[in-house]
C-alpha positions in Angstrom: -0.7 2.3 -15.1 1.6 5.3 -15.6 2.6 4.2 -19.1 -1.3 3.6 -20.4 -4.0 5.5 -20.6 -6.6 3.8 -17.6 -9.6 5.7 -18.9 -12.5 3.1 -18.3 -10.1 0.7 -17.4 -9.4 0.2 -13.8 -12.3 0.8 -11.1 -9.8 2.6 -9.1 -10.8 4.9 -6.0 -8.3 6.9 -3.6 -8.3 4.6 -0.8 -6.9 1.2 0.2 -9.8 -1.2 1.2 -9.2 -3.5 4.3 -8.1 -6.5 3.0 -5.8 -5.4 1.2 -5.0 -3.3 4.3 -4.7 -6.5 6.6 -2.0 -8.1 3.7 0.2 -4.6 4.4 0.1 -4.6 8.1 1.0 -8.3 8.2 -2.2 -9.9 8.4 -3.6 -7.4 11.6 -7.5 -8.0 11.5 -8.5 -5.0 13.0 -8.2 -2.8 10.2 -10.2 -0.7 7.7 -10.5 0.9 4.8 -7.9 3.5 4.7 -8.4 7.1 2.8 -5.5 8.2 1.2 -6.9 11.9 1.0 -10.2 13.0 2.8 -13.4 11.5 1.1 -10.9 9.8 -1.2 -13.4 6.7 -1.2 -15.5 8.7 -3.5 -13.0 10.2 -5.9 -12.6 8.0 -9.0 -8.7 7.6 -10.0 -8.7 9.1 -12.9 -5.9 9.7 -16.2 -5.5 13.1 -15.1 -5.3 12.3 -11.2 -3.5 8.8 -12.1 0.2 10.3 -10.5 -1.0 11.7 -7.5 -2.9 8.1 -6.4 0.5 6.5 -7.3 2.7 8.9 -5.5 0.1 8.7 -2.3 -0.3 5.0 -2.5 3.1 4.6 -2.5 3.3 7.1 0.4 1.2 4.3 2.6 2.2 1.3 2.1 6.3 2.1 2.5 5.5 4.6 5.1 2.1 5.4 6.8 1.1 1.8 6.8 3.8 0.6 8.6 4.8 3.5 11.3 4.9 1.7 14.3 8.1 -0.8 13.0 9.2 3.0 11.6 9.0 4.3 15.0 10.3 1.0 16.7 13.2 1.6 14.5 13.9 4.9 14.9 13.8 4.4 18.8 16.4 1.7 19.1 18.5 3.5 16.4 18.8 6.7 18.7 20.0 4.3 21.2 23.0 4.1 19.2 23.3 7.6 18.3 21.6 10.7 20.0 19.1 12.4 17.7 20.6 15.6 18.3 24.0 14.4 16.4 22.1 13.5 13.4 19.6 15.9 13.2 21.8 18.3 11.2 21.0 15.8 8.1 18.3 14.8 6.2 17.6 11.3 5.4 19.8 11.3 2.0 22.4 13.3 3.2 22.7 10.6 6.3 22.7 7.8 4.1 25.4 9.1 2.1 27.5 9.3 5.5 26.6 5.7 6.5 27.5 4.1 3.0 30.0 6.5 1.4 30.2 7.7 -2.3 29.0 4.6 -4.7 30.7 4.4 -7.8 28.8 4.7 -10.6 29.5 2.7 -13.9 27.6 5.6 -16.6 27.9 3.5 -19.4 26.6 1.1 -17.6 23.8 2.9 -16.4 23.3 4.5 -19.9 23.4 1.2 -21.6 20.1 0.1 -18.9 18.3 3.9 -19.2 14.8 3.7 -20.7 13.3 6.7 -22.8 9.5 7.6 -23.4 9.0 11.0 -25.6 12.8 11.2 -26.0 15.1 8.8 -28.0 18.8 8.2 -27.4 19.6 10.5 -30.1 17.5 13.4 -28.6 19.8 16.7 -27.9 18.6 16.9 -24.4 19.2 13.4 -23.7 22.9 13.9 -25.1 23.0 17.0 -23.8 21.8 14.9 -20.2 24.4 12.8 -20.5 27.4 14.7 -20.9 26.3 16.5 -18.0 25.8 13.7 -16.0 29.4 12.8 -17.2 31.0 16.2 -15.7 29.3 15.8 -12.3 31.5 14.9 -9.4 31.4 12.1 -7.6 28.9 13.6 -4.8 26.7 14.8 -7.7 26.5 11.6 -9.3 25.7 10.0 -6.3 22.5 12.7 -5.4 21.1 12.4 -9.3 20.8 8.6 -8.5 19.7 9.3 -4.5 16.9 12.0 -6.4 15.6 9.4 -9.0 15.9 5.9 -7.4 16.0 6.6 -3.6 19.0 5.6 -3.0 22.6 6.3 -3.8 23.5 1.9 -3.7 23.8 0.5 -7.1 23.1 -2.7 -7.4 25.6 -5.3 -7.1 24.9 -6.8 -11.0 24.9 -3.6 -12.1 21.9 -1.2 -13.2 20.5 -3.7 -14.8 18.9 -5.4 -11.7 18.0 -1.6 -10.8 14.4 -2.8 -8.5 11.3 -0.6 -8.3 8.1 -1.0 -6.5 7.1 -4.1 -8.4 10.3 -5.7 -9.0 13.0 -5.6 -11.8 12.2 -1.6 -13.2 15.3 -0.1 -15.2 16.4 3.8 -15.0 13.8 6.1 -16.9 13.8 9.5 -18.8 10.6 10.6 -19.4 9.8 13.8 -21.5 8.0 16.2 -18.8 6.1 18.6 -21.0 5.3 22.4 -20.0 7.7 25.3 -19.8 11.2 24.4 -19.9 11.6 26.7 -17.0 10.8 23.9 -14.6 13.0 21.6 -12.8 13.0 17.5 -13.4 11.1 15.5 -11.4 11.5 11.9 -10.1 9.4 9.1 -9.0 11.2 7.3 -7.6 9.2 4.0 -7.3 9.5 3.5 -10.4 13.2 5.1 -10.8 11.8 7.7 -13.3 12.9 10.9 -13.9 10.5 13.7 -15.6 13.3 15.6 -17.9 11.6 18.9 -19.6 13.0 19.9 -22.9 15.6 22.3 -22.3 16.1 24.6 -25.4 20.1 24.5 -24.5 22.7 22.1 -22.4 23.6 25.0 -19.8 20.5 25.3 -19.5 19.9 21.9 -18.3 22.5 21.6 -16.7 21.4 24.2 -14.4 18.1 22.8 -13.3 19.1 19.4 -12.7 21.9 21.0 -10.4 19.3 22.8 -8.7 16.5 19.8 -8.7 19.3 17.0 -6.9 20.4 19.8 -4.4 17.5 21.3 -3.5 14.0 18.9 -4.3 12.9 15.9 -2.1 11.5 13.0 -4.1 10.5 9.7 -2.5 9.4 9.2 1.4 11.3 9.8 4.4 11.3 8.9 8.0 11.1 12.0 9.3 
């Protein structure tokens, strides 16, 4: 869907219609068609509104959808630990506590990378990579929190990287616009929106800035 051009293709609106409501919620007949924005039933998806129905879908059926096992979760969790202790962190910096620093294979992950606009010979994805390549360990770990999600790789390697429909390798997508903004992610579909940066410093500057200070993907908050 993000990769084509849907114009005339899919009868898409911005709501979730109760059957397919009842398969999310575990079968629960009581349900009904869900808005994802207000009057969203009557707003067509469209090719220029395509992301944000992906990013909001998305948005319901890991979160909204299923809040009460969220909440049931959350509750015996602070059982264990007083909300007060963790409240410092946010839900990356936490799971980065919990699991530790993953070590990240880059060749690895390079050899399993995905390009659309760019090409592996492109400056900026060179430029990317020997970037990536400097970061420390910490870093590493938040550039793969800030595209994917999470900081776990997989256990057969980036290869077996999952999205939201199954097997989904690492992306780099050309973002086009001024190369003054930052990469973005989306991180069902472990996708990151690289702009063309007219130098490596340059770069390397706002992907520090994008994996320290953005929040991509859905928390529990």
């Amino acid at each position: 869907m993000l990769e084509n051009d849907i114009s005339d293709v899919l009868d898409l609106t911005f709501s979730v219609d109760a059957d397919e409501e009842k398969l999310i919620l575990y079968e629960k007949t009581e349900v009904t068609d869900h808005e994802l924005i207000p009057g969203g039933r009557n707003i067509k998806v469209t090719e220029e509104n395509k992301h944000e129905y992906v990013d909001l879908i998305a948005e319901h059926r890991l979160t909204t959808a299923i809040r009460p096992q969220i909440n049931a979760f959350l509750e015996g969790f602070s059982e264990l630990i007083l909300k007060d202790l963790i409240s410092i962190f946010n839900d990356k910096e936490l799971e980065l506590l919990i699991s530790g620093l993953p070590d990240i294979d880059l060749d690895n992950l390079r050899a399993n990378t995905e390009y659309s606009g760019y090409s592996p010979g492109s400056p900026v994805i060179q430029w990317f990579w020997e970037v990536v390549q400097g970061l420390s360990k910490e870093d590493k770990a938040r550039l793969l929190q800030f595209v994917t999600g999470t900081s776990k790789v997989p256990l057969e390697g980036f290869s077996s990287l999952q999205g939201i429909s199954g097997a989904q390798k690492f992306q780099i997508h050309k973002a086009y616009g001024s190369a003054n903004h930052l990469p973005s992610a989306h991180t069902c579909f472990n996708q990151l929106d690289l702009p063309e940066y007219p130098s490596k410093e340059h770069l390397q500057e706002r992907l520090l800035l994008a994996i320290h200070e953005a929040s991509e993907g859905f928390g529990f908050g």
